[in-house]
FIKOLZA-1660 file (N, C-alpha, C; in steps of 0.1 Angstrom, whole numbers, plus 5000, padded with zeros to 4 digits):
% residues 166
   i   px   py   pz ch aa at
   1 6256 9365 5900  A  X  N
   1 6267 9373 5903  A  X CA
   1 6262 9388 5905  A  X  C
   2 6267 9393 5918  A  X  N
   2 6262 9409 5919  A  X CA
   2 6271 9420 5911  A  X  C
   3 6264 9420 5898  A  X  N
   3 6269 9432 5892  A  X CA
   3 6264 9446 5890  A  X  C
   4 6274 9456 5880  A  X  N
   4 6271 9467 5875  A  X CA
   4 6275 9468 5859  A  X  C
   5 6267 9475 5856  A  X  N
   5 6276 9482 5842  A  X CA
   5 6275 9496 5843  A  X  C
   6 6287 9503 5847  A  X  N
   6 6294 9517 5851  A  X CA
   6 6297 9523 5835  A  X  C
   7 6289 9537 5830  A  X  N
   7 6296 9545 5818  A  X CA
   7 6299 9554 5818  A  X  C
   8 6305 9561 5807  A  X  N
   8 6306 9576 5805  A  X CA
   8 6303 9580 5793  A  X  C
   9 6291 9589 5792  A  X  N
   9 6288 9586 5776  A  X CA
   9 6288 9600 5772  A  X  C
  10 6290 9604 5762  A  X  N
  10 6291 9620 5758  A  X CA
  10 6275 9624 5754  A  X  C
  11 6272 9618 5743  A  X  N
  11 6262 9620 5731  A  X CA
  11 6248 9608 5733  A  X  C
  12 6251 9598 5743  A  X  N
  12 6240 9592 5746  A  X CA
  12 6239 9575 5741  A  X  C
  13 6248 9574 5732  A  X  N
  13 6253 9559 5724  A  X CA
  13 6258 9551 5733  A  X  C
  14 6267 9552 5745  A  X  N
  14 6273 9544 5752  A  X CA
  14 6267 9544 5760  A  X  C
  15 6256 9553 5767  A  X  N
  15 6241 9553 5777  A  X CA
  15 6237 9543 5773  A  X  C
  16 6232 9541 5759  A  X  N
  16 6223 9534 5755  A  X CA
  16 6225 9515 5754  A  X  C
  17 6240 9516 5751  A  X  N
  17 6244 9502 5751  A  X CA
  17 6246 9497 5764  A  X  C
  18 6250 9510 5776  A  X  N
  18 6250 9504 5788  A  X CA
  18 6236 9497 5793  A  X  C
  19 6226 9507 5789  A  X  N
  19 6211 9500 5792  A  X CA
  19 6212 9489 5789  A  X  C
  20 6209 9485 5775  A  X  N
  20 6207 9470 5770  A  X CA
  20 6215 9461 5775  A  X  C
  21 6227 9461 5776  A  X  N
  21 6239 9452 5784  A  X CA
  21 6229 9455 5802  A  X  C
  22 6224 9459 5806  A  X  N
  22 6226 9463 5818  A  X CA
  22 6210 9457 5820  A  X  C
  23 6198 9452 5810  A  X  N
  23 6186 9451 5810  A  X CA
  23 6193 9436 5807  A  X  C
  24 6199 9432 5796  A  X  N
  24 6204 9417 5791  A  X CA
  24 6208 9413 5803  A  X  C
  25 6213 9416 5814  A  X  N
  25 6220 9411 5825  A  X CA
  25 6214 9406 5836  A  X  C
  26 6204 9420 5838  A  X  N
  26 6194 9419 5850  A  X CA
  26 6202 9426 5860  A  X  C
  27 6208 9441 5854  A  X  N
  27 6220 9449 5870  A  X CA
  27 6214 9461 5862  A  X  C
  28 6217 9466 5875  A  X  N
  28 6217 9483 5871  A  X CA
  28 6228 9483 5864  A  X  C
  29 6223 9502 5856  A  X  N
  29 6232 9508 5846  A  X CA
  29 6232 9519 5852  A  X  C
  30 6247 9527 5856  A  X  N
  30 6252 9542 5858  A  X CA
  30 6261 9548 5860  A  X  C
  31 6257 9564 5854  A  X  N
  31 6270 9573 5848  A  X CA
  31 6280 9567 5858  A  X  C
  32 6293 9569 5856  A  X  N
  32 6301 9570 5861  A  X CA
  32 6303 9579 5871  A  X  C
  33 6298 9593 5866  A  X  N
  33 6298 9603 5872  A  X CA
  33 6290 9603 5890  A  X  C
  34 6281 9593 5889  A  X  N
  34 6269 9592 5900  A  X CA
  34 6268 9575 5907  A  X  C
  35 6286 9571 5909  A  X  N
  35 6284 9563 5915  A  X CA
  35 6302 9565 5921  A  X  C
  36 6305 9558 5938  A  X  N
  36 6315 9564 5943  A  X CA
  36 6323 9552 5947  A  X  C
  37 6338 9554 5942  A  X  N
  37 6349 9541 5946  A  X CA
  37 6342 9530 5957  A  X  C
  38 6337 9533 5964  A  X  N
  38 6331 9528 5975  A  X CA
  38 6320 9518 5971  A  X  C
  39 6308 9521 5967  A  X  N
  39 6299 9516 5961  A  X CA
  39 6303 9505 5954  A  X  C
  40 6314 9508 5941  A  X  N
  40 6320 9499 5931  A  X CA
  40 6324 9488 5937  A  X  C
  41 6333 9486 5945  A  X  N
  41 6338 9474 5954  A  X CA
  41 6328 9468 5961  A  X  C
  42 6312 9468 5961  A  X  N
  42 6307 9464 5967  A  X CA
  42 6301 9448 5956  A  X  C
  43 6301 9452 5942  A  X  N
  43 6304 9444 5934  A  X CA
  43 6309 9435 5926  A  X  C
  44 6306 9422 5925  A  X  N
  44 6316 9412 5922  A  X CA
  44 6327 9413 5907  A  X  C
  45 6312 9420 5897  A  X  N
  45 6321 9419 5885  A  X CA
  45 6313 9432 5880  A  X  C
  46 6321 9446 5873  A  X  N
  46 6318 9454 5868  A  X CA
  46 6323 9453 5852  A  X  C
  47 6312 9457 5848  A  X  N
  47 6309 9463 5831  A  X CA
  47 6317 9473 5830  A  X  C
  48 6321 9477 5823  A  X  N
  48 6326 9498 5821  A  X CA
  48 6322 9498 5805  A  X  C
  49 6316 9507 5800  A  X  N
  49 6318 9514 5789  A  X CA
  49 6322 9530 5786  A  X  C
  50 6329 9534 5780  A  X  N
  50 6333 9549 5781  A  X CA
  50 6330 9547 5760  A  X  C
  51 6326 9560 5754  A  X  N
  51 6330 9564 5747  A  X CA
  51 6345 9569 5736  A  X  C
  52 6351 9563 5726  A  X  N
  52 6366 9567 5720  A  X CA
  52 6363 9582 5712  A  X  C
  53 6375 9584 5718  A  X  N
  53 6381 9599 5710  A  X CA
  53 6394 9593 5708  A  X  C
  54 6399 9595 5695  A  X  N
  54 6410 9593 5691  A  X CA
  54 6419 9580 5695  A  X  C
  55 6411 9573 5696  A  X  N
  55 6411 9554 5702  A  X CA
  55 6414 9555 5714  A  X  C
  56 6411 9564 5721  A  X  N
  56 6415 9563 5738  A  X CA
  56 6395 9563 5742  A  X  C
  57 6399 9554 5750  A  X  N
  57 6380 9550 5762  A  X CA
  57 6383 9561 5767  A  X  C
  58 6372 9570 5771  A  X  N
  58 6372 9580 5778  A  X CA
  58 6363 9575 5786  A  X  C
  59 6373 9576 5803  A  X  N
  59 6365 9573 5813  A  X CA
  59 6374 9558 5822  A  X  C
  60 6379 9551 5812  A  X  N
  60 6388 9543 5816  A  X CA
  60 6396 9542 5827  A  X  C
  61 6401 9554 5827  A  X  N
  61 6415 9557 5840  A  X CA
  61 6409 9557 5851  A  X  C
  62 6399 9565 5855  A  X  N
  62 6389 9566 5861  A  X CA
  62 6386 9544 5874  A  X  C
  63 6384 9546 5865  A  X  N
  63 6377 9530 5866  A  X CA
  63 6391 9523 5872  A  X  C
  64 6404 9521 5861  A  X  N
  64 6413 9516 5867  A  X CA
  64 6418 9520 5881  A  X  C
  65 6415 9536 5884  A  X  N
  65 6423 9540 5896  A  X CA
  65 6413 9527 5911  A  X  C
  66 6398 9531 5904  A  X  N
  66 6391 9528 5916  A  X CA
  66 6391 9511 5916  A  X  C
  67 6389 9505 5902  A  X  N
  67 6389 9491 5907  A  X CA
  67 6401 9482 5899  A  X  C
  68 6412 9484 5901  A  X  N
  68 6425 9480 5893  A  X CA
  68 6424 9464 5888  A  X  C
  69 6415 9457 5891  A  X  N
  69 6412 9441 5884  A  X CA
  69 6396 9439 5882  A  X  C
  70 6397 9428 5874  A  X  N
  70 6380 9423 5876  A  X CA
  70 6372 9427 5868  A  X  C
  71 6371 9434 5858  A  X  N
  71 6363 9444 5850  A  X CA
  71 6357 9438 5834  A  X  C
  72 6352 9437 5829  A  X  N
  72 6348 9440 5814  A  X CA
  72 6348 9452 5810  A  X  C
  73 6357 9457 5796  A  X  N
  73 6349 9474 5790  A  X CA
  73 6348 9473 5774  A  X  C
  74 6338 9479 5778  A  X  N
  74 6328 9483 5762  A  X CA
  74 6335 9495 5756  A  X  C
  75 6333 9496 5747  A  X  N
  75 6339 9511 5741  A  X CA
  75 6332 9512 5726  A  X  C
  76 6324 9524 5724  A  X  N
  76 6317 9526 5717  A  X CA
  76 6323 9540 5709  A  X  C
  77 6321 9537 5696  A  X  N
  77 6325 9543 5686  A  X CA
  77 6316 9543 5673  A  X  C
  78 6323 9556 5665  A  X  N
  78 6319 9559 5652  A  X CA
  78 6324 9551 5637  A  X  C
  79 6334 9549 5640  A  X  N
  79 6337 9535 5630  A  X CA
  79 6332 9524 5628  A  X  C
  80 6333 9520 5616  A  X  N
  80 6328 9510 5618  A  X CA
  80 6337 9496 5623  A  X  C
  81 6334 9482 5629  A  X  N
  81 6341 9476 5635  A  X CA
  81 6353 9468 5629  A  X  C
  82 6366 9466 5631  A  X  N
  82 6370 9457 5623  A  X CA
  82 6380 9454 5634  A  X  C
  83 6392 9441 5630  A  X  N
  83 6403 9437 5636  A  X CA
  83 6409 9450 5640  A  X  C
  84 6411 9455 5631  A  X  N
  84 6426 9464 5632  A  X CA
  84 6422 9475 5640  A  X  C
  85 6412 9480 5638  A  X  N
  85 6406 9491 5653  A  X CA
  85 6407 9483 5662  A  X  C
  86 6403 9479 5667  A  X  N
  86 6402 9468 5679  A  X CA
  86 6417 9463 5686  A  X  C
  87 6426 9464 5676  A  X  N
  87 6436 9459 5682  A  X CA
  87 6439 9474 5688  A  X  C
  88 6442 9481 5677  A  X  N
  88 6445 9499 5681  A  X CA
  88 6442 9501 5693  A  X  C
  89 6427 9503 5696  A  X  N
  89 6422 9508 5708  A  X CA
  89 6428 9503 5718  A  X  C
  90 6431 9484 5720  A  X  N
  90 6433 9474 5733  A  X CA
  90 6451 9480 5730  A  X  C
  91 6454 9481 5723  A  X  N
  91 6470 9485 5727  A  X CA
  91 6468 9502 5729  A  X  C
  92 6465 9510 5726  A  X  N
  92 6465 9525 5729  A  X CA
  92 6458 9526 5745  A  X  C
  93 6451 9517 5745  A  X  N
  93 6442 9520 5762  A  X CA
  93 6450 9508 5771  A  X  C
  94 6461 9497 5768  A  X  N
  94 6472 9493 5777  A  X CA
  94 6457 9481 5780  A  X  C
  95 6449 9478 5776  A  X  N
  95 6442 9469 5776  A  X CA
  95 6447 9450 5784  A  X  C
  96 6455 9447 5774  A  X  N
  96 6464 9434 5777  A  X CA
  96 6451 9426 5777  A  X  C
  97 6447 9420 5787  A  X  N
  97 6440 9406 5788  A  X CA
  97 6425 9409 5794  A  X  C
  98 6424 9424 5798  A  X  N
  98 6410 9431 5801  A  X CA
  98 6403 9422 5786  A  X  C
  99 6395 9417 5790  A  X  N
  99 6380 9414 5781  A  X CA
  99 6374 9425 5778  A  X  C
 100 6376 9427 5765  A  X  N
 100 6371 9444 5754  A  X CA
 100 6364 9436 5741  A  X  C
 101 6356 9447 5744  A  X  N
 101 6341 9448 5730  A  X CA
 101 6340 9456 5726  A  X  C
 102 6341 9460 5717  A  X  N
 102 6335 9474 5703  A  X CA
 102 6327 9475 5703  A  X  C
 103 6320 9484 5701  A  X  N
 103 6304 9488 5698  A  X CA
 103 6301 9499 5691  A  X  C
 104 6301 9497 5674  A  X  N
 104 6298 9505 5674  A  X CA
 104 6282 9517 5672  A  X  C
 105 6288 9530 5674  A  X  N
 105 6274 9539 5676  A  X CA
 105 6274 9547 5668  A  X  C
 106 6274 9561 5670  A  X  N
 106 6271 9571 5656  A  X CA
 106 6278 9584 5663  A  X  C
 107 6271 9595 5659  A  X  N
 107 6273 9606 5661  A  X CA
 107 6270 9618 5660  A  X  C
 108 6262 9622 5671  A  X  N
 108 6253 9635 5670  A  X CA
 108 6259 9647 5673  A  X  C
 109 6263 9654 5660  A  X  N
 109 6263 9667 5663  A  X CA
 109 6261 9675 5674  A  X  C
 110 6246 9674 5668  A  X  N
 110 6238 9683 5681  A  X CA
 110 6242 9685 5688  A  X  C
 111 6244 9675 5699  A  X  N
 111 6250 9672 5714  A  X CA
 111 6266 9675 5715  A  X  C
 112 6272 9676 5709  A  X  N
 112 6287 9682 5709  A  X CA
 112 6283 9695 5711  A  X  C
 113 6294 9701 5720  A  X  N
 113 6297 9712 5719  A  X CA
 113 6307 9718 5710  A  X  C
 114 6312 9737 5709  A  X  N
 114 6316 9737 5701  A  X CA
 114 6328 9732 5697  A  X  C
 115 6339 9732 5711  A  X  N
 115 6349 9728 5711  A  X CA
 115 6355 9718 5702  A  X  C
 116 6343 9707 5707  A  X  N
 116 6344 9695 5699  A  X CA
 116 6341 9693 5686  A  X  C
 117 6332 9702 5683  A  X  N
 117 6328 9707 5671  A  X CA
 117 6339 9705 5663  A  X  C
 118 6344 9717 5665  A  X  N
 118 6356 9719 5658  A  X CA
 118 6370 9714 5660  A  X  C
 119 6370 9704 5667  A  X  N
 119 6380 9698 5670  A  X CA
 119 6378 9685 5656  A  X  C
 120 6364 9682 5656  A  X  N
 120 6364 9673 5642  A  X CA
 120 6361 9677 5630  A  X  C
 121 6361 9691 5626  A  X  N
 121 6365 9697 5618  A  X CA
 121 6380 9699 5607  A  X  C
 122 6384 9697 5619  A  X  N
 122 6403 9702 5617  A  X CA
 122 6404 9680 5615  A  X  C
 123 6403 9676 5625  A  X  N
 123 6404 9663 5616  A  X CA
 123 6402 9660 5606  A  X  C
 124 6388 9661 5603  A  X  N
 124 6386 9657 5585  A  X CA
 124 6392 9666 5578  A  X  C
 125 6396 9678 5583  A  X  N
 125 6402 9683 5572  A  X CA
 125 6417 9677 5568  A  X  C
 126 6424 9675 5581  A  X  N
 126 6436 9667 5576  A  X CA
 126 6438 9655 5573  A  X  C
 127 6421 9648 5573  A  X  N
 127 6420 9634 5568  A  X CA
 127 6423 9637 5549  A  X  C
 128 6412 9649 5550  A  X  N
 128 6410 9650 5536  A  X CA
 128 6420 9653 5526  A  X  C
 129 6434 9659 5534  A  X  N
 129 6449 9661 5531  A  X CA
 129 6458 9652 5523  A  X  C
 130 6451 9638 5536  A  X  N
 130 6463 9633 5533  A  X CA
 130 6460 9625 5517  A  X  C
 131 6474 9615 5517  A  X  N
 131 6471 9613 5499  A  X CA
 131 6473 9599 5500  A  X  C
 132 6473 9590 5511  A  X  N
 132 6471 9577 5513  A  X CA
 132 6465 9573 5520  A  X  C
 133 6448 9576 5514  A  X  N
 133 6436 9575 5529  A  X CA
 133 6436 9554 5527  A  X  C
 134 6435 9553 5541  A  X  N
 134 6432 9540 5548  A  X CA
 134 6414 9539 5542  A  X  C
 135 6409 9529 5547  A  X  N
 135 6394 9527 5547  A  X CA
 135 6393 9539 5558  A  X  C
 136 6400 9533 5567  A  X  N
 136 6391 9543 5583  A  X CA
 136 6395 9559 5574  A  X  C
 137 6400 9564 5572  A  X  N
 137 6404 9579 5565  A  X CA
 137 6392 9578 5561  A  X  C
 138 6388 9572 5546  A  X  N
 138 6378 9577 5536  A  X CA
 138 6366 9574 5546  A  X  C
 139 6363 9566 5556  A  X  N
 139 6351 9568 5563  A  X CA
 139 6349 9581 5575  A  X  C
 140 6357 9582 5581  A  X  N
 140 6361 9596 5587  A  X CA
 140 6357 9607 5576  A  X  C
 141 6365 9608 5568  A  X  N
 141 6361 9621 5558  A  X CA
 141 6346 9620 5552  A  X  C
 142 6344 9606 5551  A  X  N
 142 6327 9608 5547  A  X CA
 142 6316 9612 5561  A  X  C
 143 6320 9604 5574  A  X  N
 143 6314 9605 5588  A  X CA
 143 6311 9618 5588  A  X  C
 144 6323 9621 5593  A  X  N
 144 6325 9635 5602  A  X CA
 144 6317 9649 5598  A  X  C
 145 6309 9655 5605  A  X  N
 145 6304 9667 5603  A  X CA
 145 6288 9659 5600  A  X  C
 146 6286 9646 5597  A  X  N
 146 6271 9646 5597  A  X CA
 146 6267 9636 5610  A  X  C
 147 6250 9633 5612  A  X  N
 147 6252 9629 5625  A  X CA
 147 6245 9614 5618  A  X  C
 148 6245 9601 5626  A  X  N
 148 6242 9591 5621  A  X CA
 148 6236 9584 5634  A  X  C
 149 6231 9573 5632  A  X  N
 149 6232 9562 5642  A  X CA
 149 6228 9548 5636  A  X  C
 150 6246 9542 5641  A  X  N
 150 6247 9527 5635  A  X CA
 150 6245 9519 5645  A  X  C
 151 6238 9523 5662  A  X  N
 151 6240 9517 5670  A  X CA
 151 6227 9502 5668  A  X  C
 152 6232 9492 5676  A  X  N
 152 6224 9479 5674  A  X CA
 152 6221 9470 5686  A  X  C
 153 6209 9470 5693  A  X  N
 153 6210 9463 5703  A  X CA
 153 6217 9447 5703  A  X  C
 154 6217 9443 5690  A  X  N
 154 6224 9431 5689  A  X CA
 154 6237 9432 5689  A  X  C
 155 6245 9439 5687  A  X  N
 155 6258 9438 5689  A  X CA
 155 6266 9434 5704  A  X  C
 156 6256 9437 5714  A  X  N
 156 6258 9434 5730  A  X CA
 156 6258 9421 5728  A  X  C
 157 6256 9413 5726  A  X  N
 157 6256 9397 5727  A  X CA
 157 6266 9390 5727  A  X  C
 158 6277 9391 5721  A  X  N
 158 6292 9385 5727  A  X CA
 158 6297 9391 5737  A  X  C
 159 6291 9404 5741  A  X  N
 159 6296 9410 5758  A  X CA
 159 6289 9400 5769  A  X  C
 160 6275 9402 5763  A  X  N
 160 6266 9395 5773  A  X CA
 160 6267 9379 5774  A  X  C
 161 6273 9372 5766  A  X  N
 161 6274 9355 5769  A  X CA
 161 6288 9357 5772  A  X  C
 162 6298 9363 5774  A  X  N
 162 6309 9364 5780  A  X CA
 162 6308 9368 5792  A  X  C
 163 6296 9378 5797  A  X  N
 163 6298 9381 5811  A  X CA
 163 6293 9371 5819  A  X  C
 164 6279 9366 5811  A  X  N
 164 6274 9353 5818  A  X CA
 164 6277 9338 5819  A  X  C
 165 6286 9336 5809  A  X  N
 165 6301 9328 5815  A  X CA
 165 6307 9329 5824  A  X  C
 166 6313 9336 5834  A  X  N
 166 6321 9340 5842  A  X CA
 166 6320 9332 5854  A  X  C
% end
């Protein structure tokens, strides 16, 4: 099958899982940013991965406008994996029957700017607020403000025997 795996990655974690998904496959891997509606239709079955902020794929819409069927998407995050995120994300991103994979990655400071900086700032602080922290709360409040990486090349493996099912 002539494919792609198409991302948008902030910090370099969903770059990186595109690689391996995109090496596991035998397709190229690229930004989102540096490939054109045009191009995309020229392939049978496209990958997407975008990075989550606040359980929304960033980069998604994007993707739906240009190829509205046909697709797999990855979505890489700082949590760690479980049901209940997973369900979140596929209902917050209108998901339905799209084939979705979690992945999770980490989180480098560094590479934020400030904006964002302090946009996760003011989060943990009102994580730290509240007085009925969830698991995902007390892991946010511990996460946030340090940089990590949980990312795993093995975790692509139920993407990748799903895609090559097809």
């Amino acid at each position: 099958m002539n494919r792609i795996v198409v991302y948008q990655s902030e910090t370099g974690f969903t770059r990186q899982y595109a690689e391996w998904i995109g090496s596991a496959l035998g397709c190229e891997a690229r930004p989102i940013k540096h490939i054109s509606a045009q191009e995309l239709k020229q392939y049978e079955g496209v990958i997407f991965g975008g990075w989550i902020m606040g359980n929304m794929i960033m980069g998604l819409e994007k993707i739906r406008k240009e190829i509205p069927c046909n697709y797999i998407v990855f979505a890489v995050g700082i949590s760690p994996k479980s049901d209940v995120l997973i369900r979140e994300i596929k209902e917050q991103n209108k998901l339905g029957d799209t084939p979705f994979f979690y992945l999770e990655g980490g989180l480098c400071q560094e590479q934020l700017g400030v904006v964002k900086r302090m946009m996760l700032k003011m989060v943990k602080k009102s994580v730290l607020k509240k007085e009925n922290k969830t698991e995902q709360d007390l892991f946010m409040a511990r996460a946030l403000g340090t940089s990590f990486d949980h990312s795993d090349e093995t975790f692509i493996q139920p993407l990748v025997d799903f895609a090559l099912s097809e």
